[in-house]
N, C-alpha and C positions, 0 to 999 in steps of 0.2 A: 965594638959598639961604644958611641962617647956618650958621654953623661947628657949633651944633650938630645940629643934624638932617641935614649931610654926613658929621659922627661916628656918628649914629645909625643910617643907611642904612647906611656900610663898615662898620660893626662887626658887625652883622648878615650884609652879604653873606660875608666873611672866616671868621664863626663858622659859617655853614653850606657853607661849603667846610671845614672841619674847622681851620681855620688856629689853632695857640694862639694866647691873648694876645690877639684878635680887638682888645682895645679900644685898650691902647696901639701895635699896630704903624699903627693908622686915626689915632692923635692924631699919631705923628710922620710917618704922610705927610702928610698936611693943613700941619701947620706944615713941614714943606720945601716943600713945594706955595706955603704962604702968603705963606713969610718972615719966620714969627712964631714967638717961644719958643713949646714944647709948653703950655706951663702959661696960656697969655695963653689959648688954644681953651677949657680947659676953666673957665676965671674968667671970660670973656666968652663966651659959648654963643651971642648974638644977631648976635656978628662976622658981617658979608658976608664973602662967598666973591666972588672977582671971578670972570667968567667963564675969564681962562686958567688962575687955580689950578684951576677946577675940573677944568678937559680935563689939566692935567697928575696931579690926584693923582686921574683915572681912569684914566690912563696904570701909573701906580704900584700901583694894586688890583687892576688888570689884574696885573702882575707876580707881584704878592701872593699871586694866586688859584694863581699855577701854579708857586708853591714858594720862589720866589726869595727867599735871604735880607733881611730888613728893613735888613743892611747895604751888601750889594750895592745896593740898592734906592737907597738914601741915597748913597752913594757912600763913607763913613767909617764910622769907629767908635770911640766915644770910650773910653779906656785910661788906668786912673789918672786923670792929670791934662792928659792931651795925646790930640790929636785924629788918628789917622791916616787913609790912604786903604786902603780894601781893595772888591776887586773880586773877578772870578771867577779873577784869578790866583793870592789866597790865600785861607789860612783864617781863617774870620771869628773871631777871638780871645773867650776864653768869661771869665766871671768867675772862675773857677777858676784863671785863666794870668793875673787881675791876685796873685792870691793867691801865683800863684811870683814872678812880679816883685817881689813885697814879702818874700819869702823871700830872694831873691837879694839884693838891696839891705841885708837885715839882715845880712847875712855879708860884704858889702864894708864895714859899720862895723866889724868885727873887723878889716881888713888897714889898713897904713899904707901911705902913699907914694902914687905914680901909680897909678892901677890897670890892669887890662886884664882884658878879657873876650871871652868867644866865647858869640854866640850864636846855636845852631848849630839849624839849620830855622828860619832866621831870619825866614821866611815876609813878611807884613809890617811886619817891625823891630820888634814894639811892645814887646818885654821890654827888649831890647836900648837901642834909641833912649830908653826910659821912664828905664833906669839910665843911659843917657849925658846925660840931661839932671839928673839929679839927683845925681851925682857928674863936679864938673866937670873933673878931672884927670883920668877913665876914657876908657880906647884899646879903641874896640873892632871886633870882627872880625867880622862877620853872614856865615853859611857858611849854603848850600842849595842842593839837587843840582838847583831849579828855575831858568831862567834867569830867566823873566818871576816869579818873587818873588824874587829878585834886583833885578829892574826897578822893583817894585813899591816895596821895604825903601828903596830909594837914593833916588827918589822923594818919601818918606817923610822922609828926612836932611835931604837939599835944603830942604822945605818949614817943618822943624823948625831949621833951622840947623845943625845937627849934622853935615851933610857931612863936615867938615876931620876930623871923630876917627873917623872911622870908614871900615874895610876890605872890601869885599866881595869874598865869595870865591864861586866856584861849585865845588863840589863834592860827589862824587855818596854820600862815607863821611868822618869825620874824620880826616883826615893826620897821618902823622907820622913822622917827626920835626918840629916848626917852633918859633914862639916861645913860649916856655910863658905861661903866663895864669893869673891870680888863681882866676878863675872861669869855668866853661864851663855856662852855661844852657841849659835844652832841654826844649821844648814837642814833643817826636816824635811822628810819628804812633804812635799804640797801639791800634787797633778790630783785631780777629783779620779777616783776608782773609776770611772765611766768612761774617762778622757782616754787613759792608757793604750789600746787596745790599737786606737788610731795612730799612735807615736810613730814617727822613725826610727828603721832598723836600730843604726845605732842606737837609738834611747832604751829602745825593749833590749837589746842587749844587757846592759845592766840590770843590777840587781834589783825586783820589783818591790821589795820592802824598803827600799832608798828612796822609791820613786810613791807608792801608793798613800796620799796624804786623808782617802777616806774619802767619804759621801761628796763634800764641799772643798776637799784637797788640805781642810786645816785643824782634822784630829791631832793631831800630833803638837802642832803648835798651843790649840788650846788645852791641853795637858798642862804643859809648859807654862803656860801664864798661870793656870789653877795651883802648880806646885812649885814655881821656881822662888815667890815668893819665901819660902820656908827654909832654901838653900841659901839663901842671899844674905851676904852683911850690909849692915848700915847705910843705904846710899847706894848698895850692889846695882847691878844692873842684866837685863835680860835683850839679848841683842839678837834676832834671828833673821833669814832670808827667804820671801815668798813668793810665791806667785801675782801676778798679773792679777789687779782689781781685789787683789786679798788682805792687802796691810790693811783698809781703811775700815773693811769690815772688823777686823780682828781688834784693832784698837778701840771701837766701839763696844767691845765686852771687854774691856780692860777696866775694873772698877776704881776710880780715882782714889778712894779709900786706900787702896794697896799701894798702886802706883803712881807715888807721887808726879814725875814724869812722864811719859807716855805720847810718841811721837814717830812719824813715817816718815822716809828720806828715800828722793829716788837714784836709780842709777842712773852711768853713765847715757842709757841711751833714753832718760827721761820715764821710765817706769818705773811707780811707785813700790818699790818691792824690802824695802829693810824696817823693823818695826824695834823699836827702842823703848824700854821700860826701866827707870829705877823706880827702887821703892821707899815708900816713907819710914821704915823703921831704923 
């Protein structure tokens, strides 16, 4: 069997199971399967297939077929520029949440000194751990009310090096009184509890307290604007990622009083989804 005619068969079985993307999620089990870059499969198409890749990436299209995310499947997920682990304890991080990572990091070039940060539904560390490695004076705190993506994020430190800067907390809302912080990042769950039910496999695969943002999808969020004020130093800032049609409302109960600034930016594909807050004290 060559690589490419084992592309040819899973991309077809995958497409007629309904799976998006049939072709590239068949090119990157094959190369985990092979041990080969993605790109060598589709430049070499006559590459052998040894017999155990094959029984393993039927193992994998087995998976494939009954929802399981392409990251779970792989065991990582690549972020920015570093590679983490993510399983069924977290949520698989979207490209939208590399786009707040790079939001957040543009506003630690405005502050001086040491920094510090919370990154709070820290799930598998990747905002968090992304900006500790690329600001290397920054302390930071990963908060989430999961234990086992707690497990997951520390894991993650460990294998990144970044263990020694960094605090895990579990906790189930953000606390406060405690150390105040630069910046308090946050990927919260936001799909309205009603919504869920309807998702695609892979999304109900993941963990449902990642995903359930409550009545209007933005309990969690509104927590966070009631208490981040209290963590935040001088000028801090509150930088989160949302759903579709929800920055605008959410900044609308953002009381000017607190937050001196207070502004929505959309992403790449034009959807208002990032909500930015510093505050007056």
């Amino acid at each position: 069997m060559t690589a490419g005619k084992a592309l040819a068969h899973a991309s077809a079985r995958l497409e007629a199971k309904g799976i998006e993307e049939p072709g590239p999620n068949a090119e990157w089990l094959l190369a985990d399967a092979m041990g080969v870059p993605r790109l060598r499969l589709l430049s070499e198409p006559d590459l052998p297939v040894e017999a155990a890749a094959l029984l393993k990436f039927e193992q994998a299209l087995l998976l494939k077929e009954q929802g399981l995310p392409l990251a779970y499947i792989l065991g990582w997920q690549d972020f920015m520029d570093i590679r983490i682990k993510v399983d069924g304890r977290v949520l698989v991080p979207r490209p939208e949440t590399e786009e707040l990572a790079g939001l957040a990091a543009d506003f630690l070039r405005t502050r001086a000194g040491e920094l510090s940060v919370m990154d709070y539904g820290a799930g598998s560390g990747a905002i968090g751990l992304w900006l500790a490695k690329e600001f290397s004076s920054l302390r930071l705190t990963a908060v989430d009310k999961s234990a086992r993506a707690i497990a997951c994020a520390a894991e993650n430190a460990e294998a990144l090096g970044l263990a020694g800067r960094v605090e895990f907390i579990r906790a189930p809302e953000l606390a406060v009184p405690g150390a105040p912080v630069d910046l308090i990042v946050s990927n919260p769950p936001y799909i309205p509890t009603g919504v869920i039910a309807g998702l695609a496999p892979e999304v109900l695969s993941e963990p449902r307290m990642a995903l359930d943002g409550g009545g209007d999808g933005l309990g969690v969020a509104r927590m966070l604007v009631r208490r981040a004020p209290l963590r935040l130093k001088k000028g801090g800032a509150l930088i989160m990622e949302l759903g579709e049609a929800q920055a605008k409302k959410l900044l609308g109960e953002m009381p000017s009083s607190v937050w001196q600034v207070k502004r929505a930016s959309k992403d790449l594909r034009g959807v208002e989804r990032f909500v930015f807050g510093s505050t007056v004290r």
